[in-house]
N, C-alpha and C positions, 0 to 999 in steps of 0.2 A: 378462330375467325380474326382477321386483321380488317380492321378498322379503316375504311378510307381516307386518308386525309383532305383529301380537294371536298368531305361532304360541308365542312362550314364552307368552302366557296361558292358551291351550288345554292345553300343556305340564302347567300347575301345576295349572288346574282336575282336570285327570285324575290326577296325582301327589297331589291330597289325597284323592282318594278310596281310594285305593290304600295311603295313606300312614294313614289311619284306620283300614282294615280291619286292619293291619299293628299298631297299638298298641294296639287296641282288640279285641284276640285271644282268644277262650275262654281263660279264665284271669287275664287281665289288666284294668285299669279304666285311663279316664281321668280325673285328677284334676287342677281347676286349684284353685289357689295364688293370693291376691290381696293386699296389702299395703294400706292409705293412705299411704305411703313410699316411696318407692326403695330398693329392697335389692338388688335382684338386679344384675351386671354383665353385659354383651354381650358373648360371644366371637365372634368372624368365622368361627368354624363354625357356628354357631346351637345344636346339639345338644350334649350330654354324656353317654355311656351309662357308667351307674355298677354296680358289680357289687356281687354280696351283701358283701364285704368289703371295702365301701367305694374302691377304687381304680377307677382311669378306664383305659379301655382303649380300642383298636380293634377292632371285631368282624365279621366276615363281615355280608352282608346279611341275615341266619338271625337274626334277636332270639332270644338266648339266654335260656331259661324265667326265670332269675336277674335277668337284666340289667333297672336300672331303668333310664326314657329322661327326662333332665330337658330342657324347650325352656324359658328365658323367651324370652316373648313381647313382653314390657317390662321395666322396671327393678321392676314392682309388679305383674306377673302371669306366675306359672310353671304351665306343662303338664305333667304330668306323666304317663310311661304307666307300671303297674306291678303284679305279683303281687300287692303285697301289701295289706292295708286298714286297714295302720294312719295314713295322712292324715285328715285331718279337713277338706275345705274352709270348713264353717263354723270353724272355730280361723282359718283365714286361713293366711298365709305366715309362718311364725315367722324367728327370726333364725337357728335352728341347720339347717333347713332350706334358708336360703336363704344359709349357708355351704358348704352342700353342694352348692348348684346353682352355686353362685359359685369354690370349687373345680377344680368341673365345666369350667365354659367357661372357666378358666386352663388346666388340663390341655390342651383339645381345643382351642386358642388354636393358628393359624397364626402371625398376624401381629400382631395387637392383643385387647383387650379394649378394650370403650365402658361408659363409667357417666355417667351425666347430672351436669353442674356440681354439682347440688345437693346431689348425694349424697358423702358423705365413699370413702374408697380403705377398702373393707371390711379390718378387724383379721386381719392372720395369713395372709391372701392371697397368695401367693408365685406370680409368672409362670414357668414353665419356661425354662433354656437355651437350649434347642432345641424346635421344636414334634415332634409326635409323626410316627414314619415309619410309610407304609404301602408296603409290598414290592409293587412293580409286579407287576401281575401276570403269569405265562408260558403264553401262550396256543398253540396248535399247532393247523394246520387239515392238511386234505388235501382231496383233490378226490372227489368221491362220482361215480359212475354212475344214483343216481337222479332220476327226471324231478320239475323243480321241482314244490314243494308251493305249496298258496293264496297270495295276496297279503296281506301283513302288513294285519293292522287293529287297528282300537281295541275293546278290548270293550263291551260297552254300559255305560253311564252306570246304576249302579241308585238313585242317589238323585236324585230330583225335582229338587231347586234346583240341584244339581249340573250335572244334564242342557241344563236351563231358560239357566242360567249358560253352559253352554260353546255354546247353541244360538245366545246372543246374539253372540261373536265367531267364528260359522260361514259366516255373511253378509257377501258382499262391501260396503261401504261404497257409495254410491253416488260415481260420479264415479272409480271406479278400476277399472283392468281384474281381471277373477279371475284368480285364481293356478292356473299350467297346473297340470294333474294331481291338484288339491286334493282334488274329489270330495266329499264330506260326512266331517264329525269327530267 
């Protein structure tokens, strides 16, 4: 059997939609952040979830009503998801903001952070010891007696380009066989 390549694309298309409804929660806004600069560094987690009292933590899959979520996206563009409204995207990306997302992705830093040549080693930036531990989780099954339920599926795509998007690597390629079992994604 050969293995699809476009299946992590499909993967993602459907993780951002998921990943949206998720930040962008009754109560919460998405706000981007833009620079003419580089300010922000790249941590190898991508994410930072910062709490009301400013420190970094690890959090259940549950976004906690407090927790802000800082992603740069670049060294000169941050996402932001969060309660609150006091960002201003027209102000742009400030420097004490973009200490706070810079923080961010030290804290939640496995293995590295990335900052472009151009940009200087941000003031006061300090890498952790150790990166941050997440307690394996303790799972426990047992065998049940009832008769299996549906076959797992996808749920429907509700936005248009989304849908559009994932429709384009749903189609086998010409010149290659389909993938047994695929069925529609």
């Amino acid at each position: 059997m050969i293995a699809d390549p476009r299946s992590a694309l499909r993967a993602m298309i459907r993780a951002s939609e998921r990943t949206h409804d998720v930040l962008a929660a009754p109560g919460r806004r998405l706000v981007v952040l833009r620079s003419a600069v580089p300010m922000l560094v790249l941590g190898d987690s991508g994410v930072a979830l910062r709490r009301k009292d400013g420190t970094f933590g690890l959090t259940p899959p549950l976004l906690p009503e407090k927790v802000e979520v800082f992603a740069p996206l670049s060294p000169t563009c941050l996402l932001i998801s969060t309660p609150r409204a006091h960002y201003r995207p027209q102000q742009g990306l400030t420097r004490r903001i973009a200490a706070k997302a810079n923080a961010g992705a030290a804290a939640w830093c496995q293995d590295a952070v990335y900052r472009p040549p151009s940009m200087p080693w941000p003031a006061r930036l300090q890498l952790p010891g150790a990166p941050l531990v997440v307690r394996p989780p303790r799972l426990t099954a047992a065998p049940t007696q009832q008769p299996p339920g549906p076959a797992p599926a996808h749920p429907e795509m509700s936005r248009s380009e989304l849908r559009d998007l994932l429709d384009q690597f749903a189609h086998t390629p010409a010149g290659q066989p389909p993938v047994p079992g695929r069925g529609r994604v």
